[in-house]
N, C-alpha and C positions, 0 to 999 in steps of 0.2 A: 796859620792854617788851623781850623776849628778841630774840636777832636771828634774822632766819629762817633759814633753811639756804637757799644757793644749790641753783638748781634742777640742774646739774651735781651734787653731793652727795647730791641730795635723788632724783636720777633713778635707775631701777630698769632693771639690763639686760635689756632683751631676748633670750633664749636665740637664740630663732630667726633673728632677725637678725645676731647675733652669730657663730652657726652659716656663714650665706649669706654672709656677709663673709668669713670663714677659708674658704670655699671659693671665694671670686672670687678671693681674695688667691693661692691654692693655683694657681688656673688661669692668673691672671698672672705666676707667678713660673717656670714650668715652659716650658721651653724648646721641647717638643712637647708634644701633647694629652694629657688624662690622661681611662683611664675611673673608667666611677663606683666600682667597686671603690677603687682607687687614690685618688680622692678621700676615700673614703667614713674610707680607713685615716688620710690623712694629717691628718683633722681629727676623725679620733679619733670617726667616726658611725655608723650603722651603715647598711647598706646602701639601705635602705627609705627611713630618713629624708633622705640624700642625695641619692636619684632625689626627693623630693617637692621638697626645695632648689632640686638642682639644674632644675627643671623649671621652678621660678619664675623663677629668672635667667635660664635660654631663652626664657622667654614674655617679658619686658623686654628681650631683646636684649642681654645683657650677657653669656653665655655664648652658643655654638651648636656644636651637635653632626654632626662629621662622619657620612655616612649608610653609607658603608661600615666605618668601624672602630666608630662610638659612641662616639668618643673627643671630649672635650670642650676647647675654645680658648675666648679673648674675641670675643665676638660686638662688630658693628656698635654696637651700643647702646654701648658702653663710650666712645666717642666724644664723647656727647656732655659726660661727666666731661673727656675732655682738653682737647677744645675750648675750653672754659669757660676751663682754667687756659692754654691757648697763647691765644687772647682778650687775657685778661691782659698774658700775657707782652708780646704785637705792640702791644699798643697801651703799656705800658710803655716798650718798646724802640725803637719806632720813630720818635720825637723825637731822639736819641742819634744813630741810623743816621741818621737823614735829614743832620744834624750832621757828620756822619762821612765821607759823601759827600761834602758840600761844601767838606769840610778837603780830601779826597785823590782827587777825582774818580775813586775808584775804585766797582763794584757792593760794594753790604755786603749780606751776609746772616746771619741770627741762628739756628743749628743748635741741637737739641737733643737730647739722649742717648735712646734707646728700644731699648731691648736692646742689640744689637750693632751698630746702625746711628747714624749720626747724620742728623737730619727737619729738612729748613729748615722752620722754623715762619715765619719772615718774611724777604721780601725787597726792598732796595730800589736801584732798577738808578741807575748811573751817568748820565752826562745826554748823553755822548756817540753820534753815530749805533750803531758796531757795538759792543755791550756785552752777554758774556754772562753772564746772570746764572739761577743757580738754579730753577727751579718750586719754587713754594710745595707742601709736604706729598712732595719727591722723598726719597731717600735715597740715602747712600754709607756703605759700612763705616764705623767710629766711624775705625778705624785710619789712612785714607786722607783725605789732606788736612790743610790750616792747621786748619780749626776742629775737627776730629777730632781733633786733637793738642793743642787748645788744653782741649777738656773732660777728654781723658783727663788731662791734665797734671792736670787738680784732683782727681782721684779717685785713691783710696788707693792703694798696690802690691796689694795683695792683689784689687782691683778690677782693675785692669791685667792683672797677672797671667792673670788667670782670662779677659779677654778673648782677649788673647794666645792661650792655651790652647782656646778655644772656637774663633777664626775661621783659625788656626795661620799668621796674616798670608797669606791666601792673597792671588796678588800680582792687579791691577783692572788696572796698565796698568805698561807697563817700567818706569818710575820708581816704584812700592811698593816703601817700605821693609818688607820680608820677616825683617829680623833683629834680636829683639827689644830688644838691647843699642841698636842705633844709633835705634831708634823710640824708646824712652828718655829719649835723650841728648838727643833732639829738642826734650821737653820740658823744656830747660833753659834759663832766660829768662836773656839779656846785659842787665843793666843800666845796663853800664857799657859804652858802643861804644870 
């Protein structure tokens, strides 16, 4: 008896789907909106068939279109894809953190990278009366702050770089580090006290 082919191997791509993908992927990767022209080039479609694309991903919420430019972003719908994986991540994480607390009766909270920003995806407050801790889903520059520093640390120079270059450390409060050498340096872990 031959063996079957996995259905992975055996599965036939879908154009159009494939299509609607490079252009959500296009709309998430662009730092301002793009119109449908712009889309239409960047995934290599042509005009027509991009407005029919794209129209499906605005009726799902996954795109939405500003009403004075017609310029295209990630709509509300695209939420319910992150959600899912920060889900995850919180309920992952938050045995650790709870852990974490109780080692160093400090608030912990678990940031994670979204463009330029870092999002507390979870948090969990210290046990003491006056303790400030984070809202779930706020944001701060990736740049600004311990856990800002700590994700940047793990991502490439050339990641860095380009953040650098994108927010140019604009300073949040007198104490931003504004100069890219000593943000850097920041992330340089003492292993040895």
């Amino acid at each position: 008896m031959k063996d079957e082919p996995t259905q992975a191997k055996s599965a036939k791509m879908v154009h159009s789907v494939e299509r609607a993908l490079a252009i959500l992927f296009c709309v998430s990767d662009s730092e301002t909106p793009l119109g449908l022209s712009e889309l239409g080039r960047s995934v290599d479609v042509d005009k027509a068939t991009t407005l029919r694309l794209v129209a499906t991903l605005e009726k799902s919420g996954l795109v939405t279109r500003e009403e004075h430019t017609k310029r295209y972003f990630l709509g509300p719908g695209i939420n319910r894809f992150i959600n899912t994986t920060q889900a995850d991540m919180r309920r992952l994480g938050r045995p650790h953190m709870e852990r974490l607390v109780e080692a160093t009766g400090e608030a912990i909270c678990l940031d994670v990278l979204r463009g330029l920003e870092r999002v507390v995806a979870e948090a969990v407050n210290a046990h003491y009366e006056l303790c400030i801790a984070p809202k779930i889903g706020s944001s701060d520059p990736i740049y600004v702050g311990a856990s800002g520093k700590v994700i940047l640390a793990y991502l490439d120079n050339e990641q860095v770089d380009d953040i650098i270059h994108q927010t140019q450390l604009k300073p949040v409060t007198k104490d931003t580090i504004t100069d890219p050498k000593r943000l850097k340096s920041e992330f340089i872990i003492n292993l040895n006290p």
